[in-house]
C-alpha positions in Angstrom: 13.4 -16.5 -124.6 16.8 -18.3 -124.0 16.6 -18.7 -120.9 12.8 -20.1 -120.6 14.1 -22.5 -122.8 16.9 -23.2 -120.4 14.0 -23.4 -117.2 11.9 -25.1 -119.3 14.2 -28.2 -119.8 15.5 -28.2 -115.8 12.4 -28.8 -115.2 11.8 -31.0 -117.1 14.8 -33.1 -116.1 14.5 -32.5 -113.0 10.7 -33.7 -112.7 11.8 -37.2 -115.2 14.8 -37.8 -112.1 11.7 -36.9 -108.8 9.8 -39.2 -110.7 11.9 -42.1 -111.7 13.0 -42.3 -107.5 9.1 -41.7 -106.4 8.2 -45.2 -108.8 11.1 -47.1 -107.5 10.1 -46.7 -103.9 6.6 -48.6 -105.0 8.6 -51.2 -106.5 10.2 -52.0 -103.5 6.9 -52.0 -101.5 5.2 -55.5 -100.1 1.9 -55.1 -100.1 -0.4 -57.1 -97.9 -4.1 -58.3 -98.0 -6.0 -56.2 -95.4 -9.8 -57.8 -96.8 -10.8 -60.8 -98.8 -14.4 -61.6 -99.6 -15.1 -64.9 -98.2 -16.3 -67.3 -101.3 -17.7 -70.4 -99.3 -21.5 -70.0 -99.9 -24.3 -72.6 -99.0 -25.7 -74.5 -101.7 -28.8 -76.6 -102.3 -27.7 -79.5 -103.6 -30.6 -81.7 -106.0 -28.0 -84.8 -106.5 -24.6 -86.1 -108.1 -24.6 -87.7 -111.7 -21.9 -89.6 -113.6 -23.2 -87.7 -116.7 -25.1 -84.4 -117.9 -27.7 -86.6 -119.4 -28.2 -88.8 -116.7 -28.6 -85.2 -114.5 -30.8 -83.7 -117.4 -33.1 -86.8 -117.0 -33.3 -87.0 -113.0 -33.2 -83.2 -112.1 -36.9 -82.7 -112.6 -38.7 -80.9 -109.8 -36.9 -77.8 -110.1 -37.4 -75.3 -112.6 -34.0 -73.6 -112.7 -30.9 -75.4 -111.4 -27.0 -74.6 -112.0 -24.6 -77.7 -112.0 -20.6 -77.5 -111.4 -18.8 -80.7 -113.0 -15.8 -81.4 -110.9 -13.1 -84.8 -110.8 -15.9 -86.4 -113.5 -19.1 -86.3 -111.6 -21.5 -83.1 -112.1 -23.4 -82.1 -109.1 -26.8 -79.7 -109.5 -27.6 -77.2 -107.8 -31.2 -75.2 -106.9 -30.2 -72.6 -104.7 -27.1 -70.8 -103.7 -26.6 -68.4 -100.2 -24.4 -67.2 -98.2 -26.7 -68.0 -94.8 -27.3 -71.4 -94.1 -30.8 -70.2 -92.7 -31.3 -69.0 -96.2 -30.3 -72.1 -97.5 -32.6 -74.0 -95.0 -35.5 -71.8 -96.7 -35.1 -72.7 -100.3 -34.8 -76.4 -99.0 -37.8 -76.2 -97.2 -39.8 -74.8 -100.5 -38.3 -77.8 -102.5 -38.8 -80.4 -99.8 -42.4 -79.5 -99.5 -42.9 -80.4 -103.2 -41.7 -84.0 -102.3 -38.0 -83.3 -103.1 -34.7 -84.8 -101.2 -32.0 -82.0 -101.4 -29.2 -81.6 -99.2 -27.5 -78.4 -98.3 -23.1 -78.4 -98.8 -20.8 -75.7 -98.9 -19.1 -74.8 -102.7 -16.2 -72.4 -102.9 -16.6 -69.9 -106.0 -13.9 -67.8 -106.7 -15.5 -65.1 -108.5 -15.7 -61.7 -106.4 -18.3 -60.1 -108.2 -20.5 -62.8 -108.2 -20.1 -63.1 -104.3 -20.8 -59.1 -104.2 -23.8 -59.3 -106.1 -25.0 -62.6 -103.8 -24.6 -60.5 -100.8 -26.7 -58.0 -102.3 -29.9 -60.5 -103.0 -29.0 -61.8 -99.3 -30.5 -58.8 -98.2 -33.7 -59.7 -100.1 -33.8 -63.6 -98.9 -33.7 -62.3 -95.4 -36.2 -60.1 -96.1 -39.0 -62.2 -97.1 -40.6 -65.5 -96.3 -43.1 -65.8 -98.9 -42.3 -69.1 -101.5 -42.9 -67.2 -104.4 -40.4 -64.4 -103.8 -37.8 -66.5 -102.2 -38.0 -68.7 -105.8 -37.5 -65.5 -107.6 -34.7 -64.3 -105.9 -33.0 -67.6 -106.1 -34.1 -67.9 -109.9 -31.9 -64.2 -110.2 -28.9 -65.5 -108.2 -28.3 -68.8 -110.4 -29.3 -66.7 -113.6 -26.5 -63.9 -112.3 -24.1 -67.1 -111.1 -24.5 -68.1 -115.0 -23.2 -65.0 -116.4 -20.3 -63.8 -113.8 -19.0 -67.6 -113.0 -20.1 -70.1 -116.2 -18.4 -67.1 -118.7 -15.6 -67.2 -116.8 -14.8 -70.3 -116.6 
């Protein structure tokens, strides 16, 4: 019994010392970025306002819209993507109800937002038809509102 005791505790001390050298090898270690997501997307711009009540008044044609308020003036937005083609889609579908939008590229620094917009990508590509296309751009700002507004 003595001696298990004795075996019992080398190996102990002998697994804290293997240990305490295997961890301070990592801490030495420079680790390098091998993949980023890219968080440039394209987005359908309705206008720039001096104020959220001024945007609230004007932004009218659209039925869902996201704006980002940056150095004091608050740009909307009707459609994010990270295609311009796609992009060029949702414009066309606004445009063709008689509205002037232009298309600029935002950075968002949110990965999992930019995960899930590469997911939906696959679903703007997909389809031509108005109705879906406002759908799936209704889901994106609805999904940009949780993961990037919450966070911010």
């Amino acid at each position: 019994m003595k001696k298990n005791v004795i075996w019992a505790l080398v190996a102990l001390v002998l697994g804290g010392i293997l240990g305490k050298l295997t961890f301070d090898q990592y801490q030495n270690l420079e680790v390098q970025q091998v993949a980023s997501i890219d968080d440039l997307v394209y987005a359908v711009k309705y206008g720039t306002y001096a104020s959220e009540e001024e945007m609230a008044e004007k932004v009218t044609g659209a039925e869902r819209y996201i704006f980002i308020n940056e150095n004091g003036k608050i740009s909307a937005y009707v459609g994010i993507s990270t295609s311009q083609k796609n992009a060029q889609k949702i414009k066309d579908i606004y445009e063709a109800k008689g509205l002037k939008l232009t298309i600029e590229k935002i950075r968002i620094k949110n990965d999992e937002f930019i995960q899930n917009l590469n997911e939906y990508e696959k679903l703007l590509d997909a389809t031509d038809d108005e109705k879906s296309l406002l759908i799936i751009q209704n889901q994106i700002l609805s999904c940009y509102e949780q993961l990037v507004v919450k966070d911010e």
